[in-house]
C-alpha positions as CSV (number, residue, x, y, z in Angstrom):
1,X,-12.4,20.2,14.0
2,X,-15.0,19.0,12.0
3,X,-12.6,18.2,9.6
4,X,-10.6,16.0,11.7
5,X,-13.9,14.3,12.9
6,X,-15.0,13.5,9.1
7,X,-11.6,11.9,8.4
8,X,-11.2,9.8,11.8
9,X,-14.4,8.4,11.0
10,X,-12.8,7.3,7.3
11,X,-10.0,5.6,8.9
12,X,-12.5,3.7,11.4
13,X,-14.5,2.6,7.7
14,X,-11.4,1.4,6.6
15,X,-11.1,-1.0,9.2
16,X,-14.5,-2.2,9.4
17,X,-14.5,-3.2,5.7
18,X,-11.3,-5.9,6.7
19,X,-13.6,-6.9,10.3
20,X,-16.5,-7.4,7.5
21,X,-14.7,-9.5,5.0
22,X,-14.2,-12.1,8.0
23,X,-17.8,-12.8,7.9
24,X,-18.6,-12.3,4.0
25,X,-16.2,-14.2,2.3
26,X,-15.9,-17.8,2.7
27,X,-12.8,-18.9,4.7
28,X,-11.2,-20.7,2.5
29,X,-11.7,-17.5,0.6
30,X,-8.2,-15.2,-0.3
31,X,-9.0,-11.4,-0.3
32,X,-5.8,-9.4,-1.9
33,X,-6.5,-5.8,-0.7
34,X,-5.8,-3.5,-3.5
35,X,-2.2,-2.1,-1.4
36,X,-1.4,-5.2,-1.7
37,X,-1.6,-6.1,-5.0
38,X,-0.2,-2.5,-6.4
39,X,2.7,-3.2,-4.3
40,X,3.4,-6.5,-5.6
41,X,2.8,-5.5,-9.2
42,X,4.9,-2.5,-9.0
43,X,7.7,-4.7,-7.4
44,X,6.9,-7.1,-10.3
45,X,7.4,-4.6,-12.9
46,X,10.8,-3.6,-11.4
47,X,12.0,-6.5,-11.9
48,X,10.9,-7.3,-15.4
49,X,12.6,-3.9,-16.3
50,X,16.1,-4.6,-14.4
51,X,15.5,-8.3,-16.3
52,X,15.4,-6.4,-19.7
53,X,18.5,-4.3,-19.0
54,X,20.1,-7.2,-17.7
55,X,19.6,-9.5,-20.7
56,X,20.5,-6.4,-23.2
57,X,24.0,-6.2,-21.2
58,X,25.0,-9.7,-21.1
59,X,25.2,-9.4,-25.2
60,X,28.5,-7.8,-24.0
61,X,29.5,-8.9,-20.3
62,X,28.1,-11.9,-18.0
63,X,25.3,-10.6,-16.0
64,X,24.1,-13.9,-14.9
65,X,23.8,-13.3,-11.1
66,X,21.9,-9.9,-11.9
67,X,19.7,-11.8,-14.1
68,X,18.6,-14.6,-11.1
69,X,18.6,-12.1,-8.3
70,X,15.4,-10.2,-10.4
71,X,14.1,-14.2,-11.3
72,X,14.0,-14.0,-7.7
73,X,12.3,-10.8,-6.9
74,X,9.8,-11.4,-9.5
75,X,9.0,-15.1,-7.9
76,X,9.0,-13.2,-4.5
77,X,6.5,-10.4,-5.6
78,X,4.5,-13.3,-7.2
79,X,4.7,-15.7,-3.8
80,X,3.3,-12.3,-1.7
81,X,0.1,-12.6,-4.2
82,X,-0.3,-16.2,-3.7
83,X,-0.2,-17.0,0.1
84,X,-2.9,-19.8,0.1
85,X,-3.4,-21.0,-3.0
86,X,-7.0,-20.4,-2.3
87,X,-8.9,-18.6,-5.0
88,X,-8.8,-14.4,-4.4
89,X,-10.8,-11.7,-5.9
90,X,-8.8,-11.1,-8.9
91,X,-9.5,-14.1,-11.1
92,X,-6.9,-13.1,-13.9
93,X,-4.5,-13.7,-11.6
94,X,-5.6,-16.6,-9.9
95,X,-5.6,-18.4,-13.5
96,X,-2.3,-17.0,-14.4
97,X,-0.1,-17.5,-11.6
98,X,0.9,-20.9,-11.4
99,X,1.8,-20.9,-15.2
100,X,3.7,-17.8,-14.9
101,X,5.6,-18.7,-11.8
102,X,6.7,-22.1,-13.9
103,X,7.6,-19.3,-16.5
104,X,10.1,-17.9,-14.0
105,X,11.8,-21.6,-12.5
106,X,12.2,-22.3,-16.3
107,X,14.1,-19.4,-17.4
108,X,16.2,-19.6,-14.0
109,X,17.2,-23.1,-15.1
110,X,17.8,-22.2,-18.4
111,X,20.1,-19.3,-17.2
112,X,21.5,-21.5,-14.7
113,X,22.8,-23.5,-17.8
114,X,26.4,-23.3,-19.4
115,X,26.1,-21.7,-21.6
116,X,22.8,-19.7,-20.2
117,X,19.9,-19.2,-22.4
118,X,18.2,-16.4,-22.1
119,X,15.3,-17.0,-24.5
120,X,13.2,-18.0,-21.9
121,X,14.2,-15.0,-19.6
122,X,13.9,-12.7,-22.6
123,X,10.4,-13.6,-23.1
124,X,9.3,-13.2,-19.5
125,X,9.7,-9.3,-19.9
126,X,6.8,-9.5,-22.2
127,X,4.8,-11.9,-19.8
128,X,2.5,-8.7,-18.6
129,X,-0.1,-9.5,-21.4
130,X,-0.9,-12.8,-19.6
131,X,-3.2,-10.2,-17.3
132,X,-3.4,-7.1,-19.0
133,X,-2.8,-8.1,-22.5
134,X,-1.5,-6.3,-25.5
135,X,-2.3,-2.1,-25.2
């Protein structure tokens, strides 16, 4: 019982912390909750893996449409980050998105192209180190 009293009363801190934010943060102010951005980088780096595969098979075989469907998830995870266009609590990615989303329209015209280039697309599976930089 106690138990089960100690963990409603997590839940209820949980909630108080987003009430809170309301009146700490300024509203033009964009708070991405840390879900949030695990989700979108985790969708993110899906997509930069498919990309990689994708752009190693079209040496043999056109994989164009697989290639801009994951240009698309990418700009989608990115879009879910950037709702606002407000500044957020993670400054790296505030100064890295825009560039990085005009990364992705690039290479999706260049693939759009006949013939596609993929030189653009093939260096947007390295484009984590804009953020995290080179481990």
């Amino acid at each position: 019982m106690v138990l089960l009293y100690i963990c409603a009363q997590l839940q209820g801190c949980a909630g108080f912390a987003r009430w809170l934010r309301q009146y700490t943060y300024p509203p033009d102010f964009r708070y991405i909750e840390r879900e949030q951005l695990h989700s979108a980088m985790w969708r993110l780096a899906y997509h930069v893996r498919e990309l990689d595969r994708d752009i190693d098979a079209a040496k043999t075989q056109d994989r164009r449409e697989q290639m801009l469907a994951d240009l698309a998830g990418m700009d989608a995870a990115l879009r879910s980050l950037d709702k606002s266009g407000w500044p957020s609590n993670h400054p790296l990615i505030d100064m890295n998105l825009a560039k990085f989303r005009q990364d992705i329209r690039l290479a999706r015209e260049a693939i759009e192209r006949d013939p596609a280039n993929l030189v653009l697309a093939h260096s947007l599976t390295g484009a984590c180190v804009y953020c995290h930089g080179v481990r």
